[in-house]
N, C-alpha and C positions, 0 to 999 in steps of 0.2 A: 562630558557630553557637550556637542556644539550645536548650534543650532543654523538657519539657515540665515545669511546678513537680506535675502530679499523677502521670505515669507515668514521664517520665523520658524518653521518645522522640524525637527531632529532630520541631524544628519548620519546615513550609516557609512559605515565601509563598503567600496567597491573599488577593485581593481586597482586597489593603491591609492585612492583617493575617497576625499569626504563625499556624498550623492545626495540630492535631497529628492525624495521621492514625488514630492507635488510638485515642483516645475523644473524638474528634470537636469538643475545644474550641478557639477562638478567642482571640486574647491580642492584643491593639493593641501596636502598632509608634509608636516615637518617630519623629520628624522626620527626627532624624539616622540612625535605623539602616534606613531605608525605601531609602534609594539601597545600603545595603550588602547587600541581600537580595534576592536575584536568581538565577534558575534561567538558566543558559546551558548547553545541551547543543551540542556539535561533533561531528561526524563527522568522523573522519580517513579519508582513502582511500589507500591502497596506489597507489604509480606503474603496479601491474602491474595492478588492478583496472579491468576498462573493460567496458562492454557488446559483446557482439559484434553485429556488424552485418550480417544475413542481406540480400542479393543475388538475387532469382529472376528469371527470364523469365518475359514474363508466358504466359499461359494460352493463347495461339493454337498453340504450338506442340505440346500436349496433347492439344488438342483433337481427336475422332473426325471421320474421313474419311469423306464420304458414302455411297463404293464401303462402307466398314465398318458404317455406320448400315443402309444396307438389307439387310445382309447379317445383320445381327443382327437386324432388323426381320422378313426372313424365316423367321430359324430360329426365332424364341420368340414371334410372331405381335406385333401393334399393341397400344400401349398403351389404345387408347381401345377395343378389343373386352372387356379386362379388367376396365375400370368399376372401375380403379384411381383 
């Protein structure tokens, strides 16, 4: 780990070179320490951690009954008289 020679803040990798994020300078990387500077993030998952996985029928058995469709059709009149 380096740190920065003007603030003193951890340096990461960027584009081949050391960066320091508070005042935005750059600092060149030897040969040798280019393989040792490396950002590797992991995510660990919990055994218990899983997505659930929803199941429906599909949609024909929701679906409105003609006897119902005209029935409704009667009581609140046609959609196309509303010029909806």
């Amino acid at each position: 780990m380096k740190f920065c020679r003007i603030c003193d803040n951890i340096l990461i990798p960027k584009n081949g070179k050391l960066y320091c994020k508070a005042c935005e300078k750059e600092f060149e990387l030897d040969s040798s320490e280019s393989e040792e500077y490396k950002i590797i993030k992991t995510i660990k998952h919990d055994e218990k951690e899983s997505a659930p996985i929803i199941v429906k029928e599909g949609l024909k058995s929701e679906r409105i009954s003609p006897q119902d469709r005209k029935a409704f059709e009667e009581f609140f009149g046609s959609a196309e008289s509303d010029n909806f």
